[in-house]
Structures are given as structure tokens and as C-alpha cells.
N, C-alpha and C positions, 0 to 999 in steps of 0.2 A: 504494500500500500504506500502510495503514494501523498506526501500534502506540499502546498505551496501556497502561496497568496499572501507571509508575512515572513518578519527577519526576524532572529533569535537576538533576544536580547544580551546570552553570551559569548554571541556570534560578533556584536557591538561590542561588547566589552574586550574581545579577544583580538578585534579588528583595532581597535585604540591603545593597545598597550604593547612594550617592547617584548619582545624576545629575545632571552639572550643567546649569544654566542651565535646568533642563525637569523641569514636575512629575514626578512619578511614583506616578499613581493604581494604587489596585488592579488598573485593568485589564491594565495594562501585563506585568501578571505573564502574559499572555496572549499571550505570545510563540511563535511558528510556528518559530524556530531559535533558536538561543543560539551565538554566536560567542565564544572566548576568543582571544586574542593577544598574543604578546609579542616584543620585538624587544632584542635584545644586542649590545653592541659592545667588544671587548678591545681598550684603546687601545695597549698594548706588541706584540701580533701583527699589529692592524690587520685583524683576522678578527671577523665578526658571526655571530648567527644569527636564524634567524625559526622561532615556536612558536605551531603552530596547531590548535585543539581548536574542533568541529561537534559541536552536539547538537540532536537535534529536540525540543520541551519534554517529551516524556514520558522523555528518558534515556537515548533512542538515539542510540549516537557515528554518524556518520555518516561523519568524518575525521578524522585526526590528521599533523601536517607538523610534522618533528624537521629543517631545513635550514639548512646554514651556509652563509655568505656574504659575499662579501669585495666586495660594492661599496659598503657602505653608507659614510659618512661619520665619523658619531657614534654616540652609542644613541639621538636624538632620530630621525635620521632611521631608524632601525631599526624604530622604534616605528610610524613612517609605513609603511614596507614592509614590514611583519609584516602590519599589518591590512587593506592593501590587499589580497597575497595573498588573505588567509582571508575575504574579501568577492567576490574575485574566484571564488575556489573555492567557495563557498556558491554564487554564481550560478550555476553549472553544477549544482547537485543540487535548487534551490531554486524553486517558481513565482514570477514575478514582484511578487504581489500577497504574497509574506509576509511577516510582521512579524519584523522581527529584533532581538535583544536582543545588544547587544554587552558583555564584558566586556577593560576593558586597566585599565595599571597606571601608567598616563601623563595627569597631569590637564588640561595644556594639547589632547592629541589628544582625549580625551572632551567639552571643553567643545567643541573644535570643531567634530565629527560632529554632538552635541546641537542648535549654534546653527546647522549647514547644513541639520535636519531642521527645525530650525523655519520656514529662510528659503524648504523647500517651501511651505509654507502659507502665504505673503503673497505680495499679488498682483505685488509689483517682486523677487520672491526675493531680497532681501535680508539677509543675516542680520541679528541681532538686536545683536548685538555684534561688534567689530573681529575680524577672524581674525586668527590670529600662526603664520604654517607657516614652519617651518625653511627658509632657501632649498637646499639639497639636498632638501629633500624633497617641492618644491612636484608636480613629476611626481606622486609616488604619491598627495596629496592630490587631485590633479584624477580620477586614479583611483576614491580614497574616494567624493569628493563625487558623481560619477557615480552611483555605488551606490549612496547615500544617497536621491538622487533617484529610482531604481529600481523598486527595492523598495517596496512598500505601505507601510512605517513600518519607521524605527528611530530606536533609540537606544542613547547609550551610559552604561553604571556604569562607575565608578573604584573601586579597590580596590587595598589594598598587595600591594605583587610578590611578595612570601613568600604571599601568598595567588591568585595567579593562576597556576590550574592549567597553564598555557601557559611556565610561566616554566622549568621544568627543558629543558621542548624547544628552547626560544633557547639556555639557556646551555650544552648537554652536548647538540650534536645530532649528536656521534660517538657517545656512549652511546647516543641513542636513534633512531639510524637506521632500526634494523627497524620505526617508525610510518610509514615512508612506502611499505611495501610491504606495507599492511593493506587489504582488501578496501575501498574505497568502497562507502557505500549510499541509497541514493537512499529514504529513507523518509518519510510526511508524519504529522504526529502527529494525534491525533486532535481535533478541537475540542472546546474543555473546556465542560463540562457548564452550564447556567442556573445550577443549584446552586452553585458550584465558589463556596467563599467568598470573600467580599472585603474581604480583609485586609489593610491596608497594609503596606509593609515596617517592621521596627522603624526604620529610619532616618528614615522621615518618621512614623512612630505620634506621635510626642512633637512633631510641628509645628506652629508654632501657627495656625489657623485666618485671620488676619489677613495672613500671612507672603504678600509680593507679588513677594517674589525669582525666585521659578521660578515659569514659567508653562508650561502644556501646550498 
């Protein structure tokens, strides 16, 4: 099944914000799901949560996961087992060949997904730069990197946590229990049009032409 007719709103969020270590052309905005995640850790209760929001690019939620959790460590490795989740769960609604757009709020986990997705592309898989995973959290990272390789393509944006739709479901997922007893939907979005403009994000509009930092 197919939808169209609207833009995901973390399809916007994913489109506006950097990505590290890896370009981010126009095309990219050409993503087949958009994943949000976020991961919480109360260091006085010692209780965590994980907040996880599925959209297919045209807008339709797909899932939403409001869960608390008392095995995590810190918030760093929270951050780790939030998006492993919501990768794990994308591949149950998701064909193997789609492009996924991730959004978190954590810049060392986004540069790390970025430079696992590049070390698909070279022939020693290597990444491009050091990886640094929290040792609690090296499990869900192997996880991650799984997925990563998976999937057709992804990557991830960084964006501040006031701004990541996933962030009230980490941190109040007794308030928002009732998202995890919302119907799942298995939808694929439609593929965007020849036409569909190609516009860079404003984050890279202003880049300069010569810039060899991030490569695609």
C-alpha cells in the first residue's frame, strides 16, 4: 500500500539539520522512512526511557514506542538502545532495500551511524574515522551497525533535544504509555516524483563549494 499527498514532519526535521561526517545532497531528502529516537537516563532513580517515532516520507506515522527502562547505564548508552530499538522495529514494517533517514539528539551516535554507512561503501569496510561507543553500549551498537548495513542507505541528522520529536516519549513514558498500544502500519510511501525539487537543506544552502569535510 501505497500513501502520498503530505511531507513527514521528520522528513523536515531530517531535511534541516547536518549530518555529520557525510554530504547531504538534495537527494537524500529522498528518504523511504524517517526514524526519530531518543534515549533518557534519571541518575537519582536509576530508571531510563526509550522514545521512538516511524514515519514513511509522505507523513504517515507508522509507530510510536513511549518505554521505560531500567537496564541502561547512563543517557549515553540510552541513546544507543533507543535507536537500536527503533531500527530494529523499522525492520519488521520496512523492505530491505529502503533508505532510511534517521533523526537523534546525540552527536557522537550520529557521527557514528554516518561513518558505518560510509565504511559500506569501501571495499575493507572500514570506517572513515575512529569509532568511540560507550563500553555499555557496545551490544546495541553491533545491533545499529547491522542495520546500517541492511538497509539500502542511511543516515543520520543531529538536532537539539528540545527539538526531537522522540524526546517527551524517553522522558514521561508513564504519561505517554497509550503510544504503544496504537495500531502499527505497515505503509510504503510513494516514490517522489522526477519533478520533486532539488533543494538543499538550508544547512548546507550556505556551503561553500570547495568544502572537503563531508563527503557522500
Amino acid at each position: 500500500m501505497a500513501v502520498h499527498g503530505r511531507s513527514s514532519p521528520l522528513r523536515a526535521l531530517f531535511d534541516e539539520s547536518p549530518t555529520p561526517h557525510i554530504a547531504h545532497p538534495p537527494r537524500t531528502h529522498h528518504r523511504d522512512f524517517y526514524v526519530a529516537t531518543d534515549g533518557s537516563y534519571d541518575l537519582e532513580s536509576g530508571v531510563g526511557g526509550l522514545g521512538v517515532i516511524i514515519e514513511t516520507r509522505d507523513g504517515e506515522r507508522v509507530t510510536r514506542l513511549s518505554i521505560p527502562d531500567d537496564t541502561v547505564a547512563d543517557n549515553n548508552v540510552a541513546e544507543y538502545r533507543a535507536l537500536h530499538l527503533g531500527l530494529d522495529v523499522l525492520a519488521a514494517h520496512a523492505p530491505a532495500e529502503a533508505r532510511v533517514g534517521v533523526v537523534v539528539d546525540h552527536d557522537d551516535l550520529a557521527a557514528n551511524v554516518n561513518s558505518a554507512a560510509l565504511a559500506t561503501r569501501r571495499t575493507d569496510h572500514t570506517p572513515p574515522r575512529e569509532l568511540t561507543v560507550p563500553t555499555a553500549g557496545r551490544y546495541h551498537w553491533r545491533g545499529i551497525r547491522a542495520r546500517v548495513c541492511n538497509f539500502g542507505e542511511l543516515r543520520a541528522a543531529v538536532l537539539q533535544s528540545d527539538r526531537n520529536p522522540a524526546h517527551a516519549l524517553a522522558n514521561a513514558p508513564e504519561e505517554y504509555a497509550h503510544v504503544n498500544h496504537e495500531t502499527d502500519r505497515c505503509l510504503l510511501p510513494e516514490r517522489p516524483a522526477s519533478s520533486e525539487a532539488q533543494i538543499p537543506p538550508p544547512s548546507r544552502a550556505d556551503r561553500k563549494a570547495g568544502d572537503s569535510r563531508a563527503s557522500d
